[in-house]
VOSEZA-152675 format. One record per residue: z, y, x of N, C-alpha, C in turn; residue number from 1; chain. Coordinates in nm, 2 decimals. Each point is the difference from the previous one (the first is absolute). Example, Ala and Ser with C-alpha at 12.3 -4.5 7.8 and 13.67 -1.06 7.14 Angstrom:
n.w;n.v;n.u;ca.w;ca.v;ca.u;c.w;c.v;c.u;num;chaine
0.78;-0.57;1.32;0.00;0.12;-0.09;0.00;0.12;0.09;1;A
-0.07;0.11;-0.04;0.00;0.11;0.09;0.08;0.11;-0.08;2;A
//
This chain:
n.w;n.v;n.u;ca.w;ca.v;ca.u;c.w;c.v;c.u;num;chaine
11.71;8.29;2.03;0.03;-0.13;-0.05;0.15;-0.03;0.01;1;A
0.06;0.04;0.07;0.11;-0.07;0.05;0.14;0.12;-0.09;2;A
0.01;0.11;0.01;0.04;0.04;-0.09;0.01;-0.03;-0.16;3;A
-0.10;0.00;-0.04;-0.02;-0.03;-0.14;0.07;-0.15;-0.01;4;A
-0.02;-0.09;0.05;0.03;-0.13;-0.04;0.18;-0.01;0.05;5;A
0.03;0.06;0.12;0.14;-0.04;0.07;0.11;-0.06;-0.09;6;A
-0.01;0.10;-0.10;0.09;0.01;-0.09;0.03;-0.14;-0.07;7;A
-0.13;-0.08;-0.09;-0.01;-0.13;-0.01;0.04;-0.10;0.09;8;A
-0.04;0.02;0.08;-0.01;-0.11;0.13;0.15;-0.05;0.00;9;A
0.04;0.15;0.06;0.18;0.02;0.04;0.04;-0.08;-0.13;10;A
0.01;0.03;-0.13;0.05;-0.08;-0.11;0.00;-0.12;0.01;11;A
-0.14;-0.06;0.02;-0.02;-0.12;0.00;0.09;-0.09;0.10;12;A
-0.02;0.06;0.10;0.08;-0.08;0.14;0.17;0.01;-0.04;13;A
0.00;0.17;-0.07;0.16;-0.04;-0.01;0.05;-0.12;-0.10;14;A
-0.07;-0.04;-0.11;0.03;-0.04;-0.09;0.01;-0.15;0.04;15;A
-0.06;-0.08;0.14;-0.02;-0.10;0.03;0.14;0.00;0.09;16;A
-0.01;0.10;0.06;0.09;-0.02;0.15;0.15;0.05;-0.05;17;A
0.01;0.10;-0.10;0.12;0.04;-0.05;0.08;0.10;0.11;18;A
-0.08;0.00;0.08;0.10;0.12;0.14;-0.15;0.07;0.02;19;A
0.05;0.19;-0.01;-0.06;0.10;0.06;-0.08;0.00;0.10;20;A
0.08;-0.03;0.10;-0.09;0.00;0.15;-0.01;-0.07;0.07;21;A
-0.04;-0.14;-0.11;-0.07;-0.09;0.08;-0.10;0.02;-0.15;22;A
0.01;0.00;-0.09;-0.13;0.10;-0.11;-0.13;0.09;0.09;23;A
0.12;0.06;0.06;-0.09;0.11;0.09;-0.10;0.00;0.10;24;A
0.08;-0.13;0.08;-0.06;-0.06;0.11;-0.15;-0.09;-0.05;25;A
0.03;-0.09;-0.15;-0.15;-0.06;0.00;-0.07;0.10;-0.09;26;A
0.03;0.09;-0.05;-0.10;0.15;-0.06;-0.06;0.01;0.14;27;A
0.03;0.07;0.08;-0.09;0.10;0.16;-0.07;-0.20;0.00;28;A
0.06;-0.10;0.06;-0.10;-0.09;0.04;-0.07;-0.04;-0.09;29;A
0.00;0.02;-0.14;-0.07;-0.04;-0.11;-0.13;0.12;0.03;30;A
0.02;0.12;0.01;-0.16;0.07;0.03;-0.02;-0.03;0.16;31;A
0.09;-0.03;0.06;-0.09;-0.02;0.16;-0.12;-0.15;-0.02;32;A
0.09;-0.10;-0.05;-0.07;-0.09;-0.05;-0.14;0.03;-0.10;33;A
0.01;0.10;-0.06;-0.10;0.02;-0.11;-0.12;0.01;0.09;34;A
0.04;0.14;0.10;-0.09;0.08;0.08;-0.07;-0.11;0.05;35;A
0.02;-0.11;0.07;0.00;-0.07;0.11;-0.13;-0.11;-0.10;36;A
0.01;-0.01;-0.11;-0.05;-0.11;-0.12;-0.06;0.10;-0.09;37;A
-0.06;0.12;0.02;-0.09;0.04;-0.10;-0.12;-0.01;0.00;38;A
-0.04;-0.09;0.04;-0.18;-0.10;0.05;0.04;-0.11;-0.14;39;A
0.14;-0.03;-0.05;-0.01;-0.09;-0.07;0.02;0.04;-0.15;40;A
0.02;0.14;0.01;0.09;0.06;-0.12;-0.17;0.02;-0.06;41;A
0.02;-0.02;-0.16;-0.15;-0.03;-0.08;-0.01;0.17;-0.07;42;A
-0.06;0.06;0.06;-0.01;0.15;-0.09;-0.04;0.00;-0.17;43;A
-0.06;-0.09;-0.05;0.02;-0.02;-0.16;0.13;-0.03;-0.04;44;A
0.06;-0.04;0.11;0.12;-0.06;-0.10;0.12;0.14;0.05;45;A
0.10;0.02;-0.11;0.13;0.13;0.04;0.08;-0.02;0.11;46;A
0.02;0.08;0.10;0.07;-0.04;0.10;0.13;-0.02;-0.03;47;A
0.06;0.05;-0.07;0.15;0.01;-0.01;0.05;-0.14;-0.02;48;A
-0.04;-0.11;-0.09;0.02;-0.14;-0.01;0.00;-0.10;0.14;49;A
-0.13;0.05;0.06;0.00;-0.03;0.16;0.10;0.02;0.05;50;A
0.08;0.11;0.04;0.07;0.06;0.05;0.18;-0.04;0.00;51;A
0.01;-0.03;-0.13;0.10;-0.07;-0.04;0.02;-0.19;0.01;52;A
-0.11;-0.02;-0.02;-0.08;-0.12;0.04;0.05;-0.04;0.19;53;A
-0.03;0.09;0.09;0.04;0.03;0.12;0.14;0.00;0.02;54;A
0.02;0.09;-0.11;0.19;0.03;0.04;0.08;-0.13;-0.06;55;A
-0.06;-0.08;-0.11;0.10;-0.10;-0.06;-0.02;-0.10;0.11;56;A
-0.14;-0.04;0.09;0.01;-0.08;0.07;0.07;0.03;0.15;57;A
0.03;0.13;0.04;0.08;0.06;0.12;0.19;-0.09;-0.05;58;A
0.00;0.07;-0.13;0.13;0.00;-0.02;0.06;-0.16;-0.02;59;A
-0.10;-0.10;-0.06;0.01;-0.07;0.02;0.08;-0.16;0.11;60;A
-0.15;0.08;0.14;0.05;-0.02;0.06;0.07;-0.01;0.12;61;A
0.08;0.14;-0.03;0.13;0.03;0.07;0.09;-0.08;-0.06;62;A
0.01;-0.02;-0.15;0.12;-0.10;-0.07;-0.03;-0.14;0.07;63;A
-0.13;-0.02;0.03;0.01;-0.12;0.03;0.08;-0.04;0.17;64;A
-0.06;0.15;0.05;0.05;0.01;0.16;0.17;0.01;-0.02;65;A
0.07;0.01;-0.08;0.12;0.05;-0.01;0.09;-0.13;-0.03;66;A
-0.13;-0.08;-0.08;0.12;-0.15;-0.07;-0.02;-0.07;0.12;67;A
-0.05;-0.01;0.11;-0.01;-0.09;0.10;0.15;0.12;0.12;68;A
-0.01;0.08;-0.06;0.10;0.08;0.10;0.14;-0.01;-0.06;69;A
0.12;0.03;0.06;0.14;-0.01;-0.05;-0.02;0.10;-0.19;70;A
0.06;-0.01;-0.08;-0.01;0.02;-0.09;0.13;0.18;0.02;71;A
-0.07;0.14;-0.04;0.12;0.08;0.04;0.13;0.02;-0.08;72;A
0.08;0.02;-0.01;0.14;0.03;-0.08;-0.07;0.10;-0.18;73;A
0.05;-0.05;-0.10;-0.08;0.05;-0.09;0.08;0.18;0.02;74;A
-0.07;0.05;-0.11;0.04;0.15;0.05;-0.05;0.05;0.04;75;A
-0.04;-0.07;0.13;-0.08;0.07;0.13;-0.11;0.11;0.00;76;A
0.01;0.08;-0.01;-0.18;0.07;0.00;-0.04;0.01;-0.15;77;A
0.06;-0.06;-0.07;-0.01;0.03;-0.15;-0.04;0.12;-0.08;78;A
-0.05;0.09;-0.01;-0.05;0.14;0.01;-0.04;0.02;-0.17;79;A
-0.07;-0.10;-0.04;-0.06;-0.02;-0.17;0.02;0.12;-0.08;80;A
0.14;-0.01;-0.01;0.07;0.11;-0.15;0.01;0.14;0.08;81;A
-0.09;0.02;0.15;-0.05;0.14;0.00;-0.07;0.08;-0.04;82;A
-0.07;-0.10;-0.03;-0.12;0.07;-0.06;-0.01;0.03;-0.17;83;A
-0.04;0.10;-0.05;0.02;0.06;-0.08;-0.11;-0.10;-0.13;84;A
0.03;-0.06;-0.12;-0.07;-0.04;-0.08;0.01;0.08;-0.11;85;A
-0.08;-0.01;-0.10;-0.03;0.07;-0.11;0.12;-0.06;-0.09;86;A
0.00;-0.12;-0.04;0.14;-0.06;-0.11;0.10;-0.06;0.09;87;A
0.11;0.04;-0.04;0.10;-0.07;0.05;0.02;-0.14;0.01;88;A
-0.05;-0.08;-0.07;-0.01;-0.15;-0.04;-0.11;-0.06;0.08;89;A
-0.06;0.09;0.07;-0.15;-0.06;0.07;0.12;-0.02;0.17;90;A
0.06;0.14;0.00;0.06;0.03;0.13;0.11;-0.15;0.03;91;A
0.08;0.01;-0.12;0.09;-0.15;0.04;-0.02;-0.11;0.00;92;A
-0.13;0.01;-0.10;-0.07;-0.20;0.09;-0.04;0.05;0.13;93;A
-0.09;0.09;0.00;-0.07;-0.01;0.15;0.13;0.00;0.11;94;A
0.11;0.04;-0.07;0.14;0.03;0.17;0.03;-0.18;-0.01;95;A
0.04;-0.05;-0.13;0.01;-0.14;-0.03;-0.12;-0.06;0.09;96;A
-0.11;-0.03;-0.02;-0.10;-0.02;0.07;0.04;-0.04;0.15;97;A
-0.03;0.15;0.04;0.04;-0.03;0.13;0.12;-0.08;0.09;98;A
0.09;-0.01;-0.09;0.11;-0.09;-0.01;-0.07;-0.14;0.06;99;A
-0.10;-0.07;-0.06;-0.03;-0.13;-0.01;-0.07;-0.01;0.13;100;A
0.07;-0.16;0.03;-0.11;-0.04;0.12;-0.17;0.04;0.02;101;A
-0.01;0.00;0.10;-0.17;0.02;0.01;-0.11;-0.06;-0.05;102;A
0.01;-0.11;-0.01;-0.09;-0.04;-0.07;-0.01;-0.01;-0.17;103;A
0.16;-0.01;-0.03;-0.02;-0.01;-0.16;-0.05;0.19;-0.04;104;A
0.04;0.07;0.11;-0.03;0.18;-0.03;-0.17;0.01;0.01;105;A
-0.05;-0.10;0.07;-0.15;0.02;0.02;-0.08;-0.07;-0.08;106;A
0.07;-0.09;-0.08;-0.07;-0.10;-0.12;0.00;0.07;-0.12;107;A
0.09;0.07;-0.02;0.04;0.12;-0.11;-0.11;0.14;-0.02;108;A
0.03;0.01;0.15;-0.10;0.14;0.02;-0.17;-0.04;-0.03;109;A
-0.01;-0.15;0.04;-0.13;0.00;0.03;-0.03;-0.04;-0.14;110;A
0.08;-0.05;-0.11;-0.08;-0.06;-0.10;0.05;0.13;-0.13;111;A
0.14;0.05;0.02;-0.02;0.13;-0.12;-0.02;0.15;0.05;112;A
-0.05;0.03;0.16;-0.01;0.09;0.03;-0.14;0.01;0.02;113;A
-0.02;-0.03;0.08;-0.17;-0.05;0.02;-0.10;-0.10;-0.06;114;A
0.08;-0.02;-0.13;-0.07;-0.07;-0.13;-0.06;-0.11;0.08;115;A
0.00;-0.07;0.13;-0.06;-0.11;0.07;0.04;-0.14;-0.06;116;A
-0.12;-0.11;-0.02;0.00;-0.09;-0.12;0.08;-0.13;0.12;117;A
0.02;-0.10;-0.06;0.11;-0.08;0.07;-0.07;-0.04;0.10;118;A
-0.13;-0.02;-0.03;-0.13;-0.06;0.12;0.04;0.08;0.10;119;A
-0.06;0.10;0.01;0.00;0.11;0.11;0.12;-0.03;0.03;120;A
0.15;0.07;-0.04;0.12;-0.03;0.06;0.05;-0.07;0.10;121;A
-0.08;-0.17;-0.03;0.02;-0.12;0.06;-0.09;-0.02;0.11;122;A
-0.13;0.05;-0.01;-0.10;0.03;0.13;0.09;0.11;0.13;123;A
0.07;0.10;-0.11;0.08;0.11;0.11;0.11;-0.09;0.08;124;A
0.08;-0.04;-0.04;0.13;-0.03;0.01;-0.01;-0.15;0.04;125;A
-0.12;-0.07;0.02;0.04;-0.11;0.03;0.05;-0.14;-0.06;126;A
-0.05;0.02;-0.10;0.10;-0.07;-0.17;-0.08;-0.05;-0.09;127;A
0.02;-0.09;-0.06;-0.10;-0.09;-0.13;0.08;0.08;-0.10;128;A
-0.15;-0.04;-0.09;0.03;0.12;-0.14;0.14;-0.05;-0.06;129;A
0.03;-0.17;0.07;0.14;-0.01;-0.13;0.13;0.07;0.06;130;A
-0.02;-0.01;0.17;0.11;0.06;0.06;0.05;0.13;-0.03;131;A
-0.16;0.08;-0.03;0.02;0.15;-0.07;0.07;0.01;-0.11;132;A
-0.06;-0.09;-0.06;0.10;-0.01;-0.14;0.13;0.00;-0.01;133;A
0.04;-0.12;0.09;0.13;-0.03;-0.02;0.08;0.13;0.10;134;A
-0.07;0.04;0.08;0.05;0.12;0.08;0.07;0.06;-0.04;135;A
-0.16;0.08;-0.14;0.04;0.14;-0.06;0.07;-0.05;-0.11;136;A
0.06;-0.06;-0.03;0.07;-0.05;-0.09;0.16;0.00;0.04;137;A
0.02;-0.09;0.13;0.10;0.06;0.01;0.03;0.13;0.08;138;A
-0.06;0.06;0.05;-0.03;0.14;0.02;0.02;0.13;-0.12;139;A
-0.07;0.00;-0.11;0.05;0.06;-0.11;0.13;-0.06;-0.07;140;A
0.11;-0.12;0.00;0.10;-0.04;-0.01;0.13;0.11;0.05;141;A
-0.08;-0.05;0.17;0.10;0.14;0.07;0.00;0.09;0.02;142;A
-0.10;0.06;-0.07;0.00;0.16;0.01;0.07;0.04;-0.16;143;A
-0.07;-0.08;-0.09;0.12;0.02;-0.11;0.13;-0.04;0.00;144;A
0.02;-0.08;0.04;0.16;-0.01;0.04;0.08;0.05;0.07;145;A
-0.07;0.11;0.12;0.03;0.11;0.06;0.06;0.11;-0.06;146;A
-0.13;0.03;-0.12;0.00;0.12;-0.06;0.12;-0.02;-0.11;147;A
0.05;-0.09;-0.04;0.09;-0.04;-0.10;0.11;0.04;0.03;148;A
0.02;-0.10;0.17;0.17;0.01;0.01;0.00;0.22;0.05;149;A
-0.08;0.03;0.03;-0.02;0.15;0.04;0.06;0.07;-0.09;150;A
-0.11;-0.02;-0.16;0.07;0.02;-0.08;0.15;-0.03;-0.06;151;A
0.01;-0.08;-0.04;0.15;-0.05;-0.01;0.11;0.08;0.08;152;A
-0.03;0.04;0.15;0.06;0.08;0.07;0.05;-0.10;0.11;153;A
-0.02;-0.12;0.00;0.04;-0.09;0.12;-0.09;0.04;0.16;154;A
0.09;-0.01;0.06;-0.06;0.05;0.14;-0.05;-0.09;0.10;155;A
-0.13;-0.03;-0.04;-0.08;-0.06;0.07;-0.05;0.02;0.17;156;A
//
């Protein structure tokens, strides 16, 4: 089980958390957790959704353990544009991405990565559907605006 799916999981968490190995860290506790909860896991239904389902709520709430903690120097642990993507245009939002505060990175991930509808988002994160809105709104603002001055060649 754990093999086959890793691969996802790790994606998923990185795409929330934007750093490698703390990606890494809620993948291993996303199956310890699994193991520990498979009395609840529904065998008609695919595990792999579960599973990510697990890791978006780990990764979650480490961002949440993190905003109540000192905020780290950006840069920091940054790892994203290691990892190898298929188009190059996927690789520079996702490096841009990671750029962005935590929460606007996990409102992004959760609603065009993990296709999750504003309801759910706002049940995750703690947030009425308009706060989502206006979130991801201005959330996609700054990631396009990111990717602009990048382009342009301004050193953001």
């Amino acid at each position: 089980m754990i093999e086959s799916h890793r691969v996802d999981v790790y994606n998923a968490s990185l795409r929330i958390l934007g750093n490698a190995a703390d990606a890494e860290d809620v993948t291993q506790d996303t199956f310890v957790a699994a193991l520990q909860r498979m009395s609840t896991y529904d065998p008609a239904q695919a595990i792999g959704p579960w599973l990510r389902a697990i890791a978006r709520n780990r990764a979650i709430d480490l961002l949440r353990r993190r905003a109540r903690a000192p905020e780290p120097e950006v840069g920091q642990g940054q790892s994203a544009e290691t990892l190898a993507l298929e188009h190059l245009e996927a690789e520079r939002v996702r490096a841009t991405l990671a750029r962005l505060p935590a929460r606007d990175r996990a409102l992004l991930v959760l609603r065009y990565w993990e296709d999750q509808s504003v309801d759910a988002i706002g049940r995750a994160l703690g947030m009425t559907d308009g706060a989502v809105r206006v979130a991801l709104l201005r959330a996609r603002r700054t990631l396009g605006a990111l990717l602009v001055m990048e382009e342009d060649g301004v050193e953001v």
